[in-house]
KOLSELO-471267 format. One record per atom (N, C-alpha, C, O): x negated, z, y negated. Coordinates in pm, whole numbers, plus 50000, padded with zeros to 5 digits. Last residue first. Layout:
REM residues N
XZY ...
REM end
This chain:
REM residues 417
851643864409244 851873876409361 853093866809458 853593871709560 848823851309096 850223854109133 850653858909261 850053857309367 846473867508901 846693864609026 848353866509073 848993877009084 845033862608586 845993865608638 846283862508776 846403850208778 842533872008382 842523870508529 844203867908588 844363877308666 840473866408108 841573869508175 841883863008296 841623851308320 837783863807948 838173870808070 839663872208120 839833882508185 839703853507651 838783856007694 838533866807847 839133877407848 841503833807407 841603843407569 840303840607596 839743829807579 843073837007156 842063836607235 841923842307331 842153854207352 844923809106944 845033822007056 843553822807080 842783813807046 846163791606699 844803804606660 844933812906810 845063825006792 849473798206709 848793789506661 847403798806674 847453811006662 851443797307053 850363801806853 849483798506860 848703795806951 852053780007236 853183790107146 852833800007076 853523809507038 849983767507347 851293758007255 852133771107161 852623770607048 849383781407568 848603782807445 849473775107349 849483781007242 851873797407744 851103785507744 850503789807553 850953796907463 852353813608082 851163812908006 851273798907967 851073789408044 853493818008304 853803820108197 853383816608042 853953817107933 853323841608553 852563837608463 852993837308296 852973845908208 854883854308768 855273849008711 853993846808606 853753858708582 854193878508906 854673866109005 855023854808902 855513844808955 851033893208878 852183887808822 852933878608889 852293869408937 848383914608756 849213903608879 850393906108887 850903917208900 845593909808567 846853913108571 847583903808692 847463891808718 843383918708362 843683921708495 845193923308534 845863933608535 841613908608011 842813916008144 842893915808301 841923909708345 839903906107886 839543916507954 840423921108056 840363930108139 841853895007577 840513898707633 840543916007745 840853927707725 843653876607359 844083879207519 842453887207533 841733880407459 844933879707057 843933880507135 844263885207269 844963895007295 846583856206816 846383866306884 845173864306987 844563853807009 846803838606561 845983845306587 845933857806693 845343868206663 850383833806526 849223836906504 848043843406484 848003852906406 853833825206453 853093835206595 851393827106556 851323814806561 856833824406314 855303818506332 854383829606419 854563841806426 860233819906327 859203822506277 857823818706354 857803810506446 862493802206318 862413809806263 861273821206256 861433830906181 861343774306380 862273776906288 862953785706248 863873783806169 859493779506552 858973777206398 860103774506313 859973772506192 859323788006833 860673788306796 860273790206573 860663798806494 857843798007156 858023795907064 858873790306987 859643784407062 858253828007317 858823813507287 858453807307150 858803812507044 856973844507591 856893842507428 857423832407443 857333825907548 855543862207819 856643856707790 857383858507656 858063867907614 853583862208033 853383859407924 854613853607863 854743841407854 853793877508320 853063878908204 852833878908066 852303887307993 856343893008460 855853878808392 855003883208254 855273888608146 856783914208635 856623905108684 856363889508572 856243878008614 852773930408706 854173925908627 855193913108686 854763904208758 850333954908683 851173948408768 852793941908672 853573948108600 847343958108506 848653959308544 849403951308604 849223939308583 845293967308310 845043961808440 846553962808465 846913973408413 843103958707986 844843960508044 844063958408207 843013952708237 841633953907791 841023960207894 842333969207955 842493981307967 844173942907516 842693941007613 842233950807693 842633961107638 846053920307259 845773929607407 844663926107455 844103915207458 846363922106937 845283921207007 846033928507155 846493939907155 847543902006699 848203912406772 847053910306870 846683898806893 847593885106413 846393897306434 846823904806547 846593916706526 851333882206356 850093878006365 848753889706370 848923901306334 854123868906289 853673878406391 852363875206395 852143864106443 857133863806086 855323860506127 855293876106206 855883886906200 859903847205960 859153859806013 858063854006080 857993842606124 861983833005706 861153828905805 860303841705812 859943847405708 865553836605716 864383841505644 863023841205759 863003847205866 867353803505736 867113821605815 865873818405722 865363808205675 869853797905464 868993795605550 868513810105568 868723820805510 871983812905298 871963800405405 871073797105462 871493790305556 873393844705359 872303837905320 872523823805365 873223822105464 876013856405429 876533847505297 874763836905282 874703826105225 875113870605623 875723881805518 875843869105387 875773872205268 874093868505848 873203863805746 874193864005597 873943858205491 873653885806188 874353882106064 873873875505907 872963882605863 874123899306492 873233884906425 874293881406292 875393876006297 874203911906718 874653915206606 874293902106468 874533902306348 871233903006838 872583909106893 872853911906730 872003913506642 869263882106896 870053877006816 871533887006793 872603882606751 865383878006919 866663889606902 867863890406781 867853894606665 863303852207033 864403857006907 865403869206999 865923868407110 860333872507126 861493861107173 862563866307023 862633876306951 857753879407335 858003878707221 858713868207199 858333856807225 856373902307530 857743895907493 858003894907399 858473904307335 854043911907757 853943908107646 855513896207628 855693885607689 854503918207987 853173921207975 853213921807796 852593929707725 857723930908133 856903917408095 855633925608015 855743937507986 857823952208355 858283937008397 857413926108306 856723916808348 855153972208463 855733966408400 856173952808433 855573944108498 852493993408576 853673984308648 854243980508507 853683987008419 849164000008510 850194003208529 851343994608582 850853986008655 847034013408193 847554006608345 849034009108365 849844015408298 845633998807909 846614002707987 846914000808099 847113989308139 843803992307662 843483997707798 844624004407891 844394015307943 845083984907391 844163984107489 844193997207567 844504008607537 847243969207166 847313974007329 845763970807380 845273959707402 847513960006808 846463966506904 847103967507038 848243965206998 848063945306534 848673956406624 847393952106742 846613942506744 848403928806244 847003940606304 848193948506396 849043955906347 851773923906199 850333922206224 849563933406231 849933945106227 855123912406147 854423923306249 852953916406240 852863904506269 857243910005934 856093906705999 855633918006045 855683929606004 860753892805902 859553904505930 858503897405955 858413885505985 863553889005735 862153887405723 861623899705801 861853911605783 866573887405953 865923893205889 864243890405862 863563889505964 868063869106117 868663872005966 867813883405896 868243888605793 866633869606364 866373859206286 867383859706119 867293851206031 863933892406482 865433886906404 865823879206336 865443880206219 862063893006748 861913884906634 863593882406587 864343873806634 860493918406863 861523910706813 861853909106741 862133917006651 858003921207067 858053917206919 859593913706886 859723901506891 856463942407280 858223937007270 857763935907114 857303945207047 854353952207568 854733949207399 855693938707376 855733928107438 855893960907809 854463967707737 854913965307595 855583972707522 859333961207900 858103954307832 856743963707816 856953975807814 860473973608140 860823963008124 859643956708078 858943949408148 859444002208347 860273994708277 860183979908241 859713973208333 856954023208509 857934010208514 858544009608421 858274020008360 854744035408432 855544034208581 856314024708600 856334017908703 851104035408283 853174029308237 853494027608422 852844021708508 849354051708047 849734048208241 850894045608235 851734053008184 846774042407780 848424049007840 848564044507990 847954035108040 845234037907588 844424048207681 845834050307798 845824058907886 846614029807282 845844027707389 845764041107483 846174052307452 848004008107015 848254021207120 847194020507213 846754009107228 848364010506654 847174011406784 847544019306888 847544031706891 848763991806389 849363997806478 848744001306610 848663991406683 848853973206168 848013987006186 848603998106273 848864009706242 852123971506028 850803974306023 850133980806084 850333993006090 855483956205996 854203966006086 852983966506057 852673954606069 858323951805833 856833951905861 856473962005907 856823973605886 860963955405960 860453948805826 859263946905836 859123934905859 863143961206229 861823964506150 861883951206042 862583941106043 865633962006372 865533969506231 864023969606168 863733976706072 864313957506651 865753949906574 865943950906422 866373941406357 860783969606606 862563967306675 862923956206593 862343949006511 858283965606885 858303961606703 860293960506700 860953952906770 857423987907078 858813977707046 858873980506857 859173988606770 855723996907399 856073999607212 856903987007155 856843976307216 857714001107575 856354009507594 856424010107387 856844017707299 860813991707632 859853987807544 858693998907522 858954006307426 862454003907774 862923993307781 861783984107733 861653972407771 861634030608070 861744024607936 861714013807927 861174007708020 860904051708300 860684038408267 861744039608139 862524049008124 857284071308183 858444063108282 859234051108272 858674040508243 854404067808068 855764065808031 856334064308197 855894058008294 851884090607903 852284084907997 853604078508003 854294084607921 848934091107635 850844093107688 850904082207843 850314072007877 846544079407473 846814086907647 848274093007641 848174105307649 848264075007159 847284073807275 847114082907421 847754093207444 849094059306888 849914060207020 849094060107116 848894049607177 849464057306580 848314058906687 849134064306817 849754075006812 849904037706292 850464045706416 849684040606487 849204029306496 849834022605996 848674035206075 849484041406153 849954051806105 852854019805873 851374017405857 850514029705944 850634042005945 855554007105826 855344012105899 853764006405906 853393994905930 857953997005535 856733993305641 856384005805741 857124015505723 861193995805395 859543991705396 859303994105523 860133993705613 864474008405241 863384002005375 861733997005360 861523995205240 865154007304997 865614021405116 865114016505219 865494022705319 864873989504820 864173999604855 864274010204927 863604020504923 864503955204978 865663969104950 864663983404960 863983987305055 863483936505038 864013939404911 864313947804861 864443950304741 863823927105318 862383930805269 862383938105057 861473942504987 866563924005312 865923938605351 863973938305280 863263946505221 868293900905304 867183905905228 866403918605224 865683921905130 869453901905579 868733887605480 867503895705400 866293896405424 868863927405797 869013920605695 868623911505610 867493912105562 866803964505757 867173946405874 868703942305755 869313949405674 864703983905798 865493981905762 865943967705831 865503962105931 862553998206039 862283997205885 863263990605758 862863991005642 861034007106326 862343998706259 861724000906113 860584004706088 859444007606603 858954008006445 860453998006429 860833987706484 859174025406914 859964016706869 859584020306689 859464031806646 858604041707203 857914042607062 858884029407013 859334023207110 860864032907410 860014047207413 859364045607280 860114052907216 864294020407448 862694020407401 861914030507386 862514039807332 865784029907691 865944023007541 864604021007563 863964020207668 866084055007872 867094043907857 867264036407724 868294035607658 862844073007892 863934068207821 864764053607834 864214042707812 860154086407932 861034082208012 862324082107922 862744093007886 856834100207830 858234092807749 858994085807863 858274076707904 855054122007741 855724114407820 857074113507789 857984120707747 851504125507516 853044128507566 854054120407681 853544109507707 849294123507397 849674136907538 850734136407586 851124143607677 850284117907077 849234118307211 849734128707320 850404139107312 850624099306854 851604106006957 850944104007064 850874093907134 850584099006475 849964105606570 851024107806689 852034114706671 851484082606148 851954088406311 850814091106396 849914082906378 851364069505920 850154080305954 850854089406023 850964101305990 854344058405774 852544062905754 852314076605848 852794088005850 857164049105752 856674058905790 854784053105790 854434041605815 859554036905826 859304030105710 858374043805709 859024052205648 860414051006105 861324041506049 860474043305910 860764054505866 860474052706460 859344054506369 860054046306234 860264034406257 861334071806747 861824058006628 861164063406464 861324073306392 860984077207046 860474083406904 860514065306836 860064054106861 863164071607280 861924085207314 861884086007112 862614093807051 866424062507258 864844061607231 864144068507232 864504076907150 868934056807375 868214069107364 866684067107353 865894070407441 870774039607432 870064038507311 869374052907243 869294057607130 872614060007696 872594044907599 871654043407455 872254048207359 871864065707995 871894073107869 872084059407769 871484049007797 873654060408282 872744057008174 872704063508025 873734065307959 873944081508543 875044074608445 873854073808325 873254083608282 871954085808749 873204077108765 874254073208659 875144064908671 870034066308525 870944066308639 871164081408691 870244088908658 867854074508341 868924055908332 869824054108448 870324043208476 868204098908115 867994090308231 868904077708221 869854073108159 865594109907923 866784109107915 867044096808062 866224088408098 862514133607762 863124121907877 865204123607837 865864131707772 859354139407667 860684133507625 861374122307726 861114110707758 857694162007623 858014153607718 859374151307668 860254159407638 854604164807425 856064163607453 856514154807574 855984144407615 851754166507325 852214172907435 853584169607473 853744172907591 852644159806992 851804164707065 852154172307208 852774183007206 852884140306743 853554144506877 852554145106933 851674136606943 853044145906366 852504145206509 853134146906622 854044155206619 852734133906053 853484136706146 852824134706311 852284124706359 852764113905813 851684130305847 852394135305986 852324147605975 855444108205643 854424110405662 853584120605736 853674132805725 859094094605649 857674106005672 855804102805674 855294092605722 861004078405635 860324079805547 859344090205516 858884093805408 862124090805915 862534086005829 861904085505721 862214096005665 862374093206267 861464098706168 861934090206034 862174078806075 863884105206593 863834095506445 863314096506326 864074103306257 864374110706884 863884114606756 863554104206697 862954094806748 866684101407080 865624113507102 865374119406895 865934127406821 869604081606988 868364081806959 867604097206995 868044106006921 871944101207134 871864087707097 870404092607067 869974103607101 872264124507300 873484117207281 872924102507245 873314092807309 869544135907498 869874134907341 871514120307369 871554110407442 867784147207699 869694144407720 870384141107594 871594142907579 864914165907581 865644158907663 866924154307635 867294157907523 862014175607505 863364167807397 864034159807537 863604149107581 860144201107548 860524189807655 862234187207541 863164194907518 856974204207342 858554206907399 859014197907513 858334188907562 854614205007252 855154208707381 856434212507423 856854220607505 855054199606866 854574199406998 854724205707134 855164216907107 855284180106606 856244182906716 855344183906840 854944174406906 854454190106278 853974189606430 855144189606507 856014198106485 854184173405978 854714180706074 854214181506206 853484172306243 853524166205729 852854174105755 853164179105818 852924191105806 856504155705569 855114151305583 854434166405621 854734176605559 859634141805509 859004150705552 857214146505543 856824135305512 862024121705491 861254126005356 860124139005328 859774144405223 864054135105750 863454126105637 862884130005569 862924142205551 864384137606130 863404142405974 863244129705876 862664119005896 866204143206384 865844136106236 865344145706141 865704156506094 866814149906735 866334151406593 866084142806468 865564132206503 869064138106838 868964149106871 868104153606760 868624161706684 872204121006675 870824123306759 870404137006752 870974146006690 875854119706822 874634123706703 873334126006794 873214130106910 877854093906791 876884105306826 875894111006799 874964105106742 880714067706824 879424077506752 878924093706841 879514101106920 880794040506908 881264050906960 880354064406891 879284068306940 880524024806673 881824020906705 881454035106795 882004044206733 877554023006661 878534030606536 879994034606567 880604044006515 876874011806870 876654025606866 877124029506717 876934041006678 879393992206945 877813990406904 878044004106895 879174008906909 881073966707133 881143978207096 879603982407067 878683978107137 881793947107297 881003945807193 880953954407056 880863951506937 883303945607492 882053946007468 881733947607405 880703953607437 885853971307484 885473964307413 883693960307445 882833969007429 886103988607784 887613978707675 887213970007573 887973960607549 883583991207854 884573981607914 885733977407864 886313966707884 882714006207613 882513989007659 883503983907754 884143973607736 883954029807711 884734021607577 884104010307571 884794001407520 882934036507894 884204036307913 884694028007770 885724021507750 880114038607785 880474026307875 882124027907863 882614018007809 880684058607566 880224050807551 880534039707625 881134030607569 881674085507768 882394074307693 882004062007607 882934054607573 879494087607918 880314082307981 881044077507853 881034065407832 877514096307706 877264089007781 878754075707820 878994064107787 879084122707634 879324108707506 878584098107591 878984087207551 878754135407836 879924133607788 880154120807743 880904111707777 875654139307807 876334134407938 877814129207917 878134118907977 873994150907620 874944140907607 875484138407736 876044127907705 872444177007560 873404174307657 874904160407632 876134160907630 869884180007450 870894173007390 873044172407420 874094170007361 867644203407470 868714198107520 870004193007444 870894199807393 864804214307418 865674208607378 866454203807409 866214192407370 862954240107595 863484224107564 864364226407465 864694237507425 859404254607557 861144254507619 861494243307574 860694235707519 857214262807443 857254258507576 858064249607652 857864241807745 856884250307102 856804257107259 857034252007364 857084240007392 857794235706797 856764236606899 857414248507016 858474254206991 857914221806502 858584224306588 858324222806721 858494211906776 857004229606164 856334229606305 857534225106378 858454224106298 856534214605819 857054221005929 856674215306054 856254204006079 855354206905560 854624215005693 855514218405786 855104228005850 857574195405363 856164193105378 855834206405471 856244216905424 860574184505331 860334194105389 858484189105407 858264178705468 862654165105375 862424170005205 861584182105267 862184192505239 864854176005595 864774167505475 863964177305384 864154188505339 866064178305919 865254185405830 864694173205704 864164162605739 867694186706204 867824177406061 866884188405983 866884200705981 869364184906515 868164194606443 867764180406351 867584168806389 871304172406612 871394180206669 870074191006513 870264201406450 872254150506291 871434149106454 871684167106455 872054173906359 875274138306189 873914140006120 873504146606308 874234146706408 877024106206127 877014120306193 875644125506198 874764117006212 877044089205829 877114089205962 877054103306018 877044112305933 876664066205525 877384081305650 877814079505802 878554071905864 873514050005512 875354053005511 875474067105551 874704075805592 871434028805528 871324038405483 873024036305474 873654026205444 870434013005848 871014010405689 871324027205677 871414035405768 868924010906068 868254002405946 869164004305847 868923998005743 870714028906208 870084018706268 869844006706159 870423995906161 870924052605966 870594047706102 871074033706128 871884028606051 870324078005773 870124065605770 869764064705956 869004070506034 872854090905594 872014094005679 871414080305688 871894071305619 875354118505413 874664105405380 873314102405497 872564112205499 877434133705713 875924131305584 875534122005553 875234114005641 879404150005894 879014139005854 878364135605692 878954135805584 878124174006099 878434174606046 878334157006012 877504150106073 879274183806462 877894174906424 878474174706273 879694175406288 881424191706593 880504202706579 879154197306545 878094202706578 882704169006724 883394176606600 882314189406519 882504194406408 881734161106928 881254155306828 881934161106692 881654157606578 880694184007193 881834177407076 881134175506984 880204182506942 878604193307337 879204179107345 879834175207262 879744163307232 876324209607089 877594211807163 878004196507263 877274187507223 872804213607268 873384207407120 875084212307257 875214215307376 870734240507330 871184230207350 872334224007254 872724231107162 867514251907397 868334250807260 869154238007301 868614227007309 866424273407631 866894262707600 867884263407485 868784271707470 863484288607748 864244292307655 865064274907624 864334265307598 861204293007925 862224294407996 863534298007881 864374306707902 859034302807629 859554294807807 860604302607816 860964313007760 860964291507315 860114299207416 860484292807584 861314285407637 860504274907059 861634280807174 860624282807265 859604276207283 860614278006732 859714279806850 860664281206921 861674287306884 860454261906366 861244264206509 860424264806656 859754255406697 860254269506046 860384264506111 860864270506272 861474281006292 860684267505712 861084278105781 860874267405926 861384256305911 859504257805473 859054273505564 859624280105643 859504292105669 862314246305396 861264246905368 860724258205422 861384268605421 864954240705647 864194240205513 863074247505488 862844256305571 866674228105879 865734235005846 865274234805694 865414223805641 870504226306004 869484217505852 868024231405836 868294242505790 872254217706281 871314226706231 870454219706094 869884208806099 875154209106453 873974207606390 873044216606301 873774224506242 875524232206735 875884216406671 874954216806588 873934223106613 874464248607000 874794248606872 875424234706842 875764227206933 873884275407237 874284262407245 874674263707027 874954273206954 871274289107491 871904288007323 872254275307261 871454266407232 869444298907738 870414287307692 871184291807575 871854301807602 866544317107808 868244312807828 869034303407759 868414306707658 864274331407620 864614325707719 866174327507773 866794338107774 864364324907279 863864334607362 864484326907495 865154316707476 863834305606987 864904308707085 864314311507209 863714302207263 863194318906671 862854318106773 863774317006875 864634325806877 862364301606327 863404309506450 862884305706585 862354295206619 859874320306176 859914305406260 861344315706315 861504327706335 859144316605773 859774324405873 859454314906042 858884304106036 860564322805429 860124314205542 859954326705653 860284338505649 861274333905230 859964335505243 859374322705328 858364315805315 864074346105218 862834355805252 861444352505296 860644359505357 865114323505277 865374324705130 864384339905108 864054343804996 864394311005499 864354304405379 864044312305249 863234310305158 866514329005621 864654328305677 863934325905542 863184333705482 868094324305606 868244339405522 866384336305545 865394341105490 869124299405712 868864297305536 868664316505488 868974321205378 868584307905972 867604294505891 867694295905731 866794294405648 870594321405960 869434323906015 868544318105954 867714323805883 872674304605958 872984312205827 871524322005865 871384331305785 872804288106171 871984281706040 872184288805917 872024284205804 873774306506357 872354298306338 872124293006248 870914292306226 876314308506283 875234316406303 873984319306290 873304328506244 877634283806318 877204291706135 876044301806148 875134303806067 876804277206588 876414268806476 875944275706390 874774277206357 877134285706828 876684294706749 876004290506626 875054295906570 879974282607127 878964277206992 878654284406853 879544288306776 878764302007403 879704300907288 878894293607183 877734295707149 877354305707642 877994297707651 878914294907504 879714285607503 875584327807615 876864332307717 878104317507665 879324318807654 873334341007515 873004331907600 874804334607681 875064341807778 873554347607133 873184348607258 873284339807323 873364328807268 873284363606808 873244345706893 872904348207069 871744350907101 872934385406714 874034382906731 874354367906826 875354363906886 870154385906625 870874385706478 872354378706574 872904368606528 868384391406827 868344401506724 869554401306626 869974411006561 868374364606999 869664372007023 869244387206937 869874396606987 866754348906825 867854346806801 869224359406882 870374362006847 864304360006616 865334359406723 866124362606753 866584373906743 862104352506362 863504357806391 864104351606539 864294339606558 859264367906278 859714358906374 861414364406358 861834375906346 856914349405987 858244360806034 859054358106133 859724347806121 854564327006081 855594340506008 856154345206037 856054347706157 853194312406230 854414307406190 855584313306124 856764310006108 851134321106386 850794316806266 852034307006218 851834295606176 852174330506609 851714337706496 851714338206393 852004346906312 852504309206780 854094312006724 853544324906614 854394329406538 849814286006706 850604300106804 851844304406692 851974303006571 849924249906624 849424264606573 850504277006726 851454274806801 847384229306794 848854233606780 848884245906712 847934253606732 845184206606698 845464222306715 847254220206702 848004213306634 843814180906702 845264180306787 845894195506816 846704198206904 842674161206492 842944178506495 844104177106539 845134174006479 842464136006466 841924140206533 842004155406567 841424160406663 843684123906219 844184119206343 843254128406447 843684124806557 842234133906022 843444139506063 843794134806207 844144142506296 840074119905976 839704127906075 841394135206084 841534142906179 841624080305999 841124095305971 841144104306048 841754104006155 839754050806085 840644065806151 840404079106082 839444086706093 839504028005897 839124039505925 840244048205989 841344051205944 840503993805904 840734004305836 840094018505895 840614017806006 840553972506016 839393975006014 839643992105915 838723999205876 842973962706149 842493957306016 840983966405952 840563964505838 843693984606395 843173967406397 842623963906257 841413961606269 841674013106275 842594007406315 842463990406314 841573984006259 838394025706415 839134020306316 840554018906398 840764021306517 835904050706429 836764042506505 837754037006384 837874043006277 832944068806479 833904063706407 835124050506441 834644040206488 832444096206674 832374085406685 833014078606595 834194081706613 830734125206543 831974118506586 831804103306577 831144098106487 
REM end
């Protein structure tokens, strides 16, 4: 085997490399779902279902199975050994009412609170699967529309103000597989990982649309204070960001132990539709490390790589990686203050953030602005990055070396369109 590193020179483990999915065999005792009363006829089958999950549990473990046809639920809590197969032509879909989501200590969008817990929740849980053929269906379409219907009475309305629940969350997990599903129509965030480890996407297609009625802050996979991600094979079309690293946010967040870092994510051959951010250091991150995407085909959206820079919160983003990507995109590379919600909670001065060691290379892609960074040392510092090997045409350029410190460009081609 070839040995390969992450940017900081760190070793790829051979984990990252066993892309086995296990067969619904090797997942124990099968329970299905229309054996124990759950059927395909439109009725919500919440208690049902999760009095399935906890008899699974309590005999051993087990996988529930959802057989082919549509089975509608609200929220669901997996536990230990017990995990989840949906079969072809088999759909697990969430209720619209938000009355049928339970409310749980939870953590979203960087702060730990109560909030409405996700379509499928699993805590505290080392090996679980959640794999087949069939989908996942969020069916937000509802909470879509009321989302905008309630911007228009209030801009400035944030995704707490209209609530919804995501489609999956795992905390405090390690040793999971999410593979070949199709995670579609999720109300708010796709999937959200929370202080996990060990974790894989494999094969998934994860979509939500941006027309005719926009899905709102539906992120393909939100990576939050997490080690040693794996997300290969997969496709990501989402009204938000498609891979996105949060980690808490706030004056003092780098402080708080309910937030940290994000180390060793591998993001490779996936394809994307369009999306807001291919990968997106977020609004909520603290630190990045060691971050590597490559081998990917992007259709359209907005950014390749999105740094945003908060200015009431310390971050750093370093050793990150983009090589070899084709494809369409608006910006190539965006790295700018992100001021929505913008609060400094009594701090008086902003907490100064760094961005540094970020490598793009053996890119070919169409955009319309290449290089679009600001610089801005009063609230943070941009250093040592690497331009090498690109191919890129752009109506917009963009390009100035003034805005970090330490750049290198090497072979780069840009031809304006």
């Amino acid at each position: 085997m070839v040995r390969e590193f992450f940017p900081d020179g760190t070793p790829v483990g051979e984990w990252f490399y066993d892309t086995n999915v296990p067969k619904i065999e090797e997942l124990g005792q099968k329970y299905i779902l229309t054996d124990y009363g759950i059927f395909d006829d439109g009725k919500i089958y919440t208690e049902q279902m999760q009095q399935l999950i906890d008899t699974a549990a309590e005999n051993g473990g087990g996988v529930i199975v959802v057989p082919a046809g549509t089975y509608m639920t609200g929220s669901l809590f997996f536990k230990q050994g017990v995990h989840l197969y949906v079969s072809k032509g088999g759909v697990l879909k969430g209720s619209a009412n938000i009355c049928d989501y339970e409310i749980k200590k939870t953590r979203i969008e960087g702060e730990n609170c109560l909030y409405f817990t996700a379509l499928i929740n699993v805590d505290g849980v080392d090996g679980f699967t959640m794999c087949g053929p069939g989908t996942i269906d969020g069916n937000g379409l509802q909470s879509w529309k009321a989302f905008w219907l309630r911007r228009k009475w209030n801009p400035d309305c944030t995704n707490k103000d209209e609530q919804r629940p995501r489609l999956v969350y795992l905390s405090n997990c390690s040793n999971v597989i999410i593979a070949d599903l199709c995670l579609v129509n999720a109300h708010f965030w796709t999937t959200h990982l929370y202080k996990c480890h060990h974790v894989k996407y494999l094969n998934c297609h994860i979509f939500s649309p941006a027309s005719p009625v926009e899905a709102p802050s539906t992120d393909a996979i939100d990576i939050d204070v997490c080690t040693d991600i794996l997300v290969k094979n997969c496709y990501m079309e989402v009204n938000d960001d498609a891979v996105v690293l949060k980690g808490g946010k706030g004056p003092w967040a780098d402080n708080a132990e309910e937030n940290g870092s994000n180390e060793r994510i591998l993001v490779e051959d996936c394809e994307y539709g369009f999306c807001h951010g291919c990968l997106t250091c977020g609004s909520e991150s603290v630190h990045n490390r060691n971050i590597l995407i490559r081998r990917i085909k992007v259709g359209a959206g907005y950014n390749l790589l999105w740094l945003k820079m908060r200015p009431d919160t310390p971050q750093h983003y370093e050793y990150i990686t983009v090589e070899e990507v084709e494809g369409k995109i608006q910006n190539f590379i965006n790295v700018n203050p992100w001021t929505q919600f913008f609060d400094l909670k009594g701090r008086e001065n902003i907490p100064l953030s760094y961005a540094d060691h970020i490598t793009m290379k053996n890119c070919k892609c169409e955009c319309q602005t290449f290089f679009y960074v600001k610089k801005d040392e009063s609230q943070y510092r941009l250093a040592d990055f690497t331009f090498e090997n690109l191919k890129i045409k752009a109506e917009k350029d963009g390009f100035s070396e003034d805005a970090i410190e330490n750049i290198c460009v090497n072979h780069v081609r840009v031809d304006l369109t």
